[in-house]
N, C-alpha and C positions, 0 to 999 in steps of 0.2 A: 355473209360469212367469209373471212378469210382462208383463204387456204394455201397451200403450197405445194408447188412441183418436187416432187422427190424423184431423182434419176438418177441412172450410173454413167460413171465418167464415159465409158464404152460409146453408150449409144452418145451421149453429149459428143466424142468424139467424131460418131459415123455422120450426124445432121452437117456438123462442120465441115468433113471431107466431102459428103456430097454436096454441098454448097460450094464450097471450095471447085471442083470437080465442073461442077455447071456452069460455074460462073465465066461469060457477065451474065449468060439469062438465070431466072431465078429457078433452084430447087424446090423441090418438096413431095411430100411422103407422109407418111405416117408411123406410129409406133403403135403396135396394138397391145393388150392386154387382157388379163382373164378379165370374163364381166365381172362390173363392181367392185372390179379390186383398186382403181386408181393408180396400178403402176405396170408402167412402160416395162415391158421386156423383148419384143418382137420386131425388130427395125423393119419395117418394108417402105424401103426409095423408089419414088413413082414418076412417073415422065410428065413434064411439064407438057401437055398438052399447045400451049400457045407458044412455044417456046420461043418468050421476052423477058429481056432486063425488067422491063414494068409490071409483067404480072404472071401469074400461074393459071391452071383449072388442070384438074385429074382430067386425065385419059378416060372419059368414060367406060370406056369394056374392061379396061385396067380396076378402076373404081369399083365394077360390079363384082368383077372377079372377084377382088379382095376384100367384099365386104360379102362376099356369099362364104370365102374360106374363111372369113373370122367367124361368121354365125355356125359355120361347122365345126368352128374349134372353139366354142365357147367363149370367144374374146371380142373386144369393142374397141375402137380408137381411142388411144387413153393420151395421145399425143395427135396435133395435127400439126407440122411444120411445114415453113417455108421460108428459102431467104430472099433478103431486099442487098440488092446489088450495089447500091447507090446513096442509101437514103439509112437512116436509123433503123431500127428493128424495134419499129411501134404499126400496130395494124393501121392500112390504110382504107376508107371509105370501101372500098371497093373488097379488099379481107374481111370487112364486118358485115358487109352485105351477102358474104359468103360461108360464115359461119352457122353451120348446118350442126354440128353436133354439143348438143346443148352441156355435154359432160366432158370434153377436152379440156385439153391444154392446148393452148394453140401458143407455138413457139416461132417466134421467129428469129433468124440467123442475121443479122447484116454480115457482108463479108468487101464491104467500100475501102476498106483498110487492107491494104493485102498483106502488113504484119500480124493483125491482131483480128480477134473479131467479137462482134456482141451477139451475146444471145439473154434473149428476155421471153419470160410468157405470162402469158392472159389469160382470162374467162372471156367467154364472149357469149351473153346471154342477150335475147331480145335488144340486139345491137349497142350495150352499154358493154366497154370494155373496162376488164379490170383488173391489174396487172397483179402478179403475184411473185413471192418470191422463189426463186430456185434454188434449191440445195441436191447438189452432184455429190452423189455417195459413189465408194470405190464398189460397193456391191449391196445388194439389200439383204439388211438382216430381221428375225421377229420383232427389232424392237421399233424400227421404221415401217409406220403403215403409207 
């Protein structure tokens, strides 16, 4: 099943700045959202843990924290981003063996261009990646699910 990222300019912006921000090591964070509902409203930017151009891992106690306030507030990672400093913004071996949350979007930023930058996202189920399209809405309305 095809699907599509639906987000607003806002947070598309904040993934950017915080990549931007980190860079040359790599960002990343997450965007959480009510369960079930599939769309991003909550930006929380997380500390690269390994902090490298080549890779990321959540901060552990960072990680647990934020996944103990999202079950408090009834939200899930509805985004899981990070950028590639260097390289395209397509998951690498080492991103697909780390995708843990079977219902993301897992987004990644390249920011190797320091005019411009890509961002693309995927599914990432039982290690097959599958990229999907983004549409950047200025704000979400009823008629965007």
């Amino acid at each position: 099943m095809a699907t599509v990222l639906v987000i607003r300019a806002d947070l598309v912006d904040a993934m950017v700045a915080h990549a931007r921000t980190d860079h040359p090591d790599e960002a990343c964070g997450i965007i959480a959202g009510p369960e079930g509902s599939d769309r991003p409203e909550r930006f929380l930017p997380m500390v690269n843990a390994e902090r490298s151009p080549t890779f990321y891992r959540f901060d552990s106690g960072e990680q647990l924290r934020l996944w103990r306030e999202m079950d408090d507030r009834d939200e899930e990672p509805v985004v899981v981003y990070h950028s590639h400093t260097a390289t395209e913004a397509y998951p690498s071996r080492t991103d697909v063996s780390y995708a843990a949350e079977p219902n993301a979007h897992y987004v990644l930023v390249s920011t190797r261009d320091p005019e411009q930058y890509e961002l693309r996202s995927y599914r990432i189920l039982d290690g097959v990646v599958t990229e999907e399209p983004v549409q950047v809405v200025p704000a979400y309305s009823d008629t965007v699910a």
